[in-house]
C-alpha positions as CSV (number, residue, x, y, z in Angstrom):
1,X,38.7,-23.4,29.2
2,X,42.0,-21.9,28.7
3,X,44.1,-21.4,31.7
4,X,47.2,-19.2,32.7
5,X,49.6,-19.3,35.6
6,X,49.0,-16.2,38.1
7,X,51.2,-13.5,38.1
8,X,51.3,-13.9,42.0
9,X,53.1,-17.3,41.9
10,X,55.7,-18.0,43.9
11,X,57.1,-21.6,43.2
12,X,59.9,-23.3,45.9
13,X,61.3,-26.6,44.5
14,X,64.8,-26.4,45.6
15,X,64.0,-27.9,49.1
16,X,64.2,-31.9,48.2
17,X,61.8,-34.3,47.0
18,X,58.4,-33.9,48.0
19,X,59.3,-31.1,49.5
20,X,58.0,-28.5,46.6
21,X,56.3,-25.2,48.2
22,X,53.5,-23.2,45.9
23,X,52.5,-19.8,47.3
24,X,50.2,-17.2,45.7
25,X,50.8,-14.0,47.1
26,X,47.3,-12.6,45.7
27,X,45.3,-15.3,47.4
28,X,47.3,-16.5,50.5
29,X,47.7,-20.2,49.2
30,X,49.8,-22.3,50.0
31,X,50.6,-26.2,49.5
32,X,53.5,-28.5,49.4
33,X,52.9,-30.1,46.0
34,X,54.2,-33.5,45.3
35,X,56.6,-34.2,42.5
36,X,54.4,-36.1,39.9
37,X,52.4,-33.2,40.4
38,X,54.5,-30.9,39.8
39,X,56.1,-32.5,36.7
40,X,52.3,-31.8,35.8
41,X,52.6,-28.4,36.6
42,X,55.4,-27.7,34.8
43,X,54.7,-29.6,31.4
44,X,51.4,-27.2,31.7
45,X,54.0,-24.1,32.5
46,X,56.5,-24.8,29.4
47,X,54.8,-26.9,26.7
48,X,50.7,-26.0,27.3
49,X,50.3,-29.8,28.5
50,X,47.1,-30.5,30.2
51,X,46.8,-31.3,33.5
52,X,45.4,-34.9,34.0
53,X,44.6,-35.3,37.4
54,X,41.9,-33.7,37.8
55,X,41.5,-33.5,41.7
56,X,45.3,-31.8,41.7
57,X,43.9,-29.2,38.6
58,X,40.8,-28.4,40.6
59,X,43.3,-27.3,43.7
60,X,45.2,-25.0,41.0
61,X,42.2,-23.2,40.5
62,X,40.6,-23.3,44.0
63,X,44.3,-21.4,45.3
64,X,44.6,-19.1,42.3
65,X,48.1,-20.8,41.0
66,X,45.9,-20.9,37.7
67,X,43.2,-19.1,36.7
68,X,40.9,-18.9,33.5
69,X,43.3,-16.9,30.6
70,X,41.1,-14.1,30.6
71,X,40.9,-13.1,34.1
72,X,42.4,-9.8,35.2
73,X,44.5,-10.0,38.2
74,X,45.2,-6.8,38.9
75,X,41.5,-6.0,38.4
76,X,41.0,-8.8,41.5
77,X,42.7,-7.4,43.6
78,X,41.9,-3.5,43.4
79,X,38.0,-5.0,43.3
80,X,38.9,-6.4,46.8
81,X,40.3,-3.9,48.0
82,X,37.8,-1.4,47.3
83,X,35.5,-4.6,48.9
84,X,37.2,-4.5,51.4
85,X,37.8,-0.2,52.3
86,X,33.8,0.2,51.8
87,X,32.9,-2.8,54.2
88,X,30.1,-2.1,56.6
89,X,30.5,-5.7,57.7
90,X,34.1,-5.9,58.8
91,X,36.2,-3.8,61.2
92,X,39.8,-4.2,59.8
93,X,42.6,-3.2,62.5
94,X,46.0,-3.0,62.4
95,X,47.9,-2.9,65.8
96,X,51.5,-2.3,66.5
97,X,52.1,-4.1,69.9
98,X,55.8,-2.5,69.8
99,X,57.5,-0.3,67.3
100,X,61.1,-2.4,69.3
101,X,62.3,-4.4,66.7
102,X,65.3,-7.4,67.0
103,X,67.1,-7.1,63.3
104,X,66.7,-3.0,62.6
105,X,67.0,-3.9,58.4
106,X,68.2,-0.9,56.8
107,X,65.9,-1.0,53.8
108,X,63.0,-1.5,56.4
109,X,60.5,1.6,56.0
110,X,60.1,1.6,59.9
111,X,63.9,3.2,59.9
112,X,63.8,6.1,62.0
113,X,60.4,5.1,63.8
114,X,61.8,2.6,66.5
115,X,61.3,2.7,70.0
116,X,61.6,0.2,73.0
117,X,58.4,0.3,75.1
118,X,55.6,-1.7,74.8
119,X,52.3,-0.3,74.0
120,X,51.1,0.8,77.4
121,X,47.9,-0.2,79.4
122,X,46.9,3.3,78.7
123,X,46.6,2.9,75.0
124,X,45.7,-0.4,75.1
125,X,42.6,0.4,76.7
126,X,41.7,3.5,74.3
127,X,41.9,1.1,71.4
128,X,39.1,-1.3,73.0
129,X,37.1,1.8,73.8
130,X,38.0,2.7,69.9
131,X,36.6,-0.8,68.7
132,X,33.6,-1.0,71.1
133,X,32.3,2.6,69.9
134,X,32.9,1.6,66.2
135,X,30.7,-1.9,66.3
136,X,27.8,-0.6,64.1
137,X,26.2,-3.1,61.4
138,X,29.9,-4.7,61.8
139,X,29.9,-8.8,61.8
140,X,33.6,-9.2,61.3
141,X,37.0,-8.2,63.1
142,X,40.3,-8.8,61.5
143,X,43.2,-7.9,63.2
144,X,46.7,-7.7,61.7
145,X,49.6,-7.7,64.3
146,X,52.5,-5.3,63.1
147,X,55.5,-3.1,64.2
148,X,58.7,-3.1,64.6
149,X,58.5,-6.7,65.1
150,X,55.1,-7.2,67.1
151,X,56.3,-11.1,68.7
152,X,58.3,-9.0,70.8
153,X,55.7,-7.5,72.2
154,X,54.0,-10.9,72.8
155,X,52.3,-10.1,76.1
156,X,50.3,-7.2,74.4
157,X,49.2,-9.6,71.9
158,X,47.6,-11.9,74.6
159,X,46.0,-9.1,76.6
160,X,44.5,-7.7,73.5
161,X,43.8,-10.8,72.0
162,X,42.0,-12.4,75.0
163,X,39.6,-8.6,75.1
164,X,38.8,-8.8,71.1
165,X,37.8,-12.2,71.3
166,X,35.7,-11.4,74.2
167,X,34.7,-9.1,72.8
168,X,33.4,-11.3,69.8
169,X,31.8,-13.9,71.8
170,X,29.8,-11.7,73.5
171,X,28.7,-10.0,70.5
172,X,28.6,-12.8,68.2
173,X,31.6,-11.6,65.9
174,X,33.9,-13.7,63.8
175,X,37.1,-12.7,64.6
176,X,40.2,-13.8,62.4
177,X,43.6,-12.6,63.3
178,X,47.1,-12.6,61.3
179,X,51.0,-11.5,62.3
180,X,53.7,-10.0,60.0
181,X,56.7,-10.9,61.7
182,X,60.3,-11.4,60.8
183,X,59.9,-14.9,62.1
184,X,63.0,-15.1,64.2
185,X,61.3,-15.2,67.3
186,X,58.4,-18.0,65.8
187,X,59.4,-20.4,68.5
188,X,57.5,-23.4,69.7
189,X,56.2,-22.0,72.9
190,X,55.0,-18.3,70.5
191,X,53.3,-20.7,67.9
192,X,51.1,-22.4,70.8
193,X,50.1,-19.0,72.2
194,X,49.5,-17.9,68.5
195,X,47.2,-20.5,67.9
196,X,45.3,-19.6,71.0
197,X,44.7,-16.1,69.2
């Protein structure tokens, strides 16, 4: 079979030994990858080498950092996509705790859109009504926290959190739940109530 790196790689090895970070933005992966490996890796990358061990090669492929040659990407993704828009299964939210945000980046998109408040109990509240009246043939929630920088808005996480999965339990839903955040407020005591949601 004849392999090719992704397009979606995203290779760290600046951070000391054993310390080398592989991310694939197409399929979420990532792995600290040892350095024999990666010698592996890149004698594969520059000269075509093949990659002896095998265990390390069948990771590669498992997290999408390789892929067989003739394998459309691009194709992958807007098939998933579409998967994913068209999904009877799966109710896909994304929920903006706060629009407040601590660093106010001037190429961020959300310029223009800030505010300081919280989203209110009032809201909150219509947005469980919204999910509960749109549970039909769905087996699935996913919920993306967003903003502004939603860890500021921490304490609507947990209240909404601790409803949707609830709600899930009760209705024997999985529920899976991710953040984009700017990371500056990703402190110990955040990560522990994270995990928890």
């Amino acid at each position: 079979m004849h392999l090719k790196e992704s397009a979606y790689n995203f290779i760290y090895d600046d951070l000391g030994k054993d310390q080398i970070v592989f991310y694939n933005s197409r399929t979420g992966a990532l792995a600290v990858v040892h350095e024999d490996q990666y010698k592996q890796y890149k004698g594969f990358q520059e000269k075509g080498k093949e990659i002896e061990d095998a265990e390390f090669l069948k990771n590669l492929l498992k997290c999408g950092y390789l892929l067989p040659a003739e394998v459309d990407e691009k194709f992958l993704i807007k098939t998933n996509m579409m998967q994913g828009r068209y999904n009877k299964n799966l109710l896909s939210l994304t929920i903006a705790p706060t629009m407040a945000c601590n660093f106010r980046c001037i190429y961020c998109f959300e310029k223009g859109h800030y505010g300081n408040s919280l989203m209110d109990g009032e809201t909150q509240i219509a947005l469980m009504n919204f999910i509960k009246s749109h549970l039909d043939g769905v087996k699935n929630i996913n919920v993306t926290w967003f903003g502004g920088e939603p860890l500021l808005g921490m304490s609507v996480i947990e209240s909404l959190s601790e409803q949707i999965i609830a709600l899930c339990e009760e209705k024997e839903l999985q529920y899976q739940a991710g953040i984009i955040t700017n990371g500056y407020l990703s402190t110990p005591e955040n990560a522990e109530k994270l995990k928890k949601i």
